[in-house]
PAFI-459946 format. One line per 4 residues: number of its first residue (from 1); their letters; for each residue x, y, z of N, C-alpha, C. Coordinates in pm, whole numbers. Layout:
! residues N
NUM = a = X,Y,Z,X,Y,Z,X,Y,Z ~ ...
//
This chain:
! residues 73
1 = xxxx = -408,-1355,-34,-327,-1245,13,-285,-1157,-106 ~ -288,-1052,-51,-202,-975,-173,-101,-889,-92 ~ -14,-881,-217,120,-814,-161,129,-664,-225 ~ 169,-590,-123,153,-447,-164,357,-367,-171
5 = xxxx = 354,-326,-281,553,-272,-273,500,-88,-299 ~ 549,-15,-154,560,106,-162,665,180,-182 ~ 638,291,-254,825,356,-277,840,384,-110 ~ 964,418,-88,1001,432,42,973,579,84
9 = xxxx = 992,646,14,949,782,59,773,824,36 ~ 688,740,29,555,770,44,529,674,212 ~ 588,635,276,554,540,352,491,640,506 ~ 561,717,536,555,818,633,407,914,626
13 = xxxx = 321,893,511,296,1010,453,92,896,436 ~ 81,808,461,28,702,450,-78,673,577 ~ -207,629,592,-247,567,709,-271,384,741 ~ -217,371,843,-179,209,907,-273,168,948
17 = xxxx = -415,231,1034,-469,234,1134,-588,54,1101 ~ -638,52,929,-716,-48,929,-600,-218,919 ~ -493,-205,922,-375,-317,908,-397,-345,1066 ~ -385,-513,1076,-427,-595,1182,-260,-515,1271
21 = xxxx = -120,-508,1222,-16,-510,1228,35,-324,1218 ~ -52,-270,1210,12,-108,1131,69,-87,1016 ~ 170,-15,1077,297,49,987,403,-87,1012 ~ 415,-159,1123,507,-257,1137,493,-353,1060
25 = xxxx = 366,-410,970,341,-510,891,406,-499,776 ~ 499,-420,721,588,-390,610,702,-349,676 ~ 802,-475,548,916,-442,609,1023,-369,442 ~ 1135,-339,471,1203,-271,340,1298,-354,312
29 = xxxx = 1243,-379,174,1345,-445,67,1389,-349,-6 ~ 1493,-308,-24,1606,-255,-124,1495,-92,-90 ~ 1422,-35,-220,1384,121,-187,1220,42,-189 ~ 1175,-53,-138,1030,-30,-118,1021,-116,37
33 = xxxx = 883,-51,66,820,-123,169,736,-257,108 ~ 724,-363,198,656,-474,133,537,-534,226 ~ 457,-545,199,347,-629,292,241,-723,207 ~ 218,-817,308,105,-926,238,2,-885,338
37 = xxxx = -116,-869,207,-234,-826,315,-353,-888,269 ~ -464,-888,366,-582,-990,291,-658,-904,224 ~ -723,-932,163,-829,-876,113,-907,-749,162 ~ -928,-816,266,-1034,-679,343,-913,-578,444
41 = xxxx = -793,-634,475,-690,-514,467,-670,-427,363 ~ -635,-477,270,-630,-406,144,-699,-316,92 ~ -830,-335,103,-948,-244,48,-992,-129,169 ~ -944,-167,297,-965,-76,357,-811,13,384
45 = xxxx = -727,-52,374,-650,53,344,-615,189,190 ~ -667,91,107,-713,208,-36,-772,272,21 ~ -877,253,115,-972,322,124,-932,438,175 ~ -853,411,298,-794,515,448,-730,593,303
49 = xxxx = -629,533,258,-563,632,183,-612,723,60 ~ -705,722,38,-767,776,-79,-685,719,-197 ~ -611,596,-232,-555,542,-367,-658,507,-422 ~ -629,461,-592,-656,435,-694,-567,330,-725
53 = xxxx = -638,160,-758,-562,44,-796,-574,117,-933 ~ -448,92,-1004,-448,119,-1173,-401,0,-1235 ~ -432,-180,-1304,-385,-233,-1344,-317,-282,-1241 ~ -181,-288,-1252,-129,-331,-1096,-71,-211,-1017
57 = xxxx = -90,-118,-1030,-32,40,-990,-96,71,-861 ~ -61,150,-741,-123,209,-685,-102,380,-719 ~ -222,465,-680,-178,608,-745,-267,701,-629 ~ -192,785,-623,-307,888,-536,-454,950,-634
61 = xxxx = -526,930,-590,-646,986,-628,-629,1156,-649 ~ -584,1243,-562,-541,1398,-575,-494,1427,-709 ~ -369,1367,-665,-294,1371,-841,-185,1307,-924 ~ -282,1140,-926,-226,1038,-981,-110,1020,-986
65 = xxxx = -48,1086,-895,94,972,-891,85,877,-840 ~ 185,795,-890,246,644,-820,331,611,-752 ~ 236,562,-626,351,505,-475,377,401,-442 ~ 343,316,-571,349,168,-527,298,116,-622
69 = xxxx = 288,-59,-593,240,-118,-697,189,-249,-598 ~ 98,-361,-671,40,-482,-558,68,-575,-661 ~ 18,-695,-570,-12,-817,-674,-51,-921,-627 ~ -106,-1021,-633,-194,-1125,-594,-103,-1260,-575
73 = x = -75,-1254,-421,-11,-1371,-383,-34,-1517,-445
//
């Protein structure tokens, strides 16, 4: 599994559609969203979203900012 922490204000802005669970599969701790996702969630959600894994970073591909970060359960 890996676990994915989004800032809270990129969450709205995001697509759910390849998550077994959606948008409901993350819940908010303090200012991020949190979810454990498998593998092939994961990669297809980079995908939906057009991100960039950086190290442990997630970043928009457009223009590299950072909305998050993952890490390997």
């Amino acid at each position: 599994m890996i676990q994915i922490h989004l800032h809270k204000e990129y969450i709205n802005s995001l697509f759910f559609d390849s998550l077994y669970a959606g948008k409901e599969q993350f819940f908010l701790r303090g200012n991020q969203y949190t979810a454990s996702l498998s593998e092939e969630e994961y990669n297809n959600f980079i995908k939906d979203n057009n991100l960039i894994p950086y190290k442990n970073l997630l970043k928009q591909y457009e223009n590299g900012e950072i909305i998050g970060s993952f890490e390997l359960d």
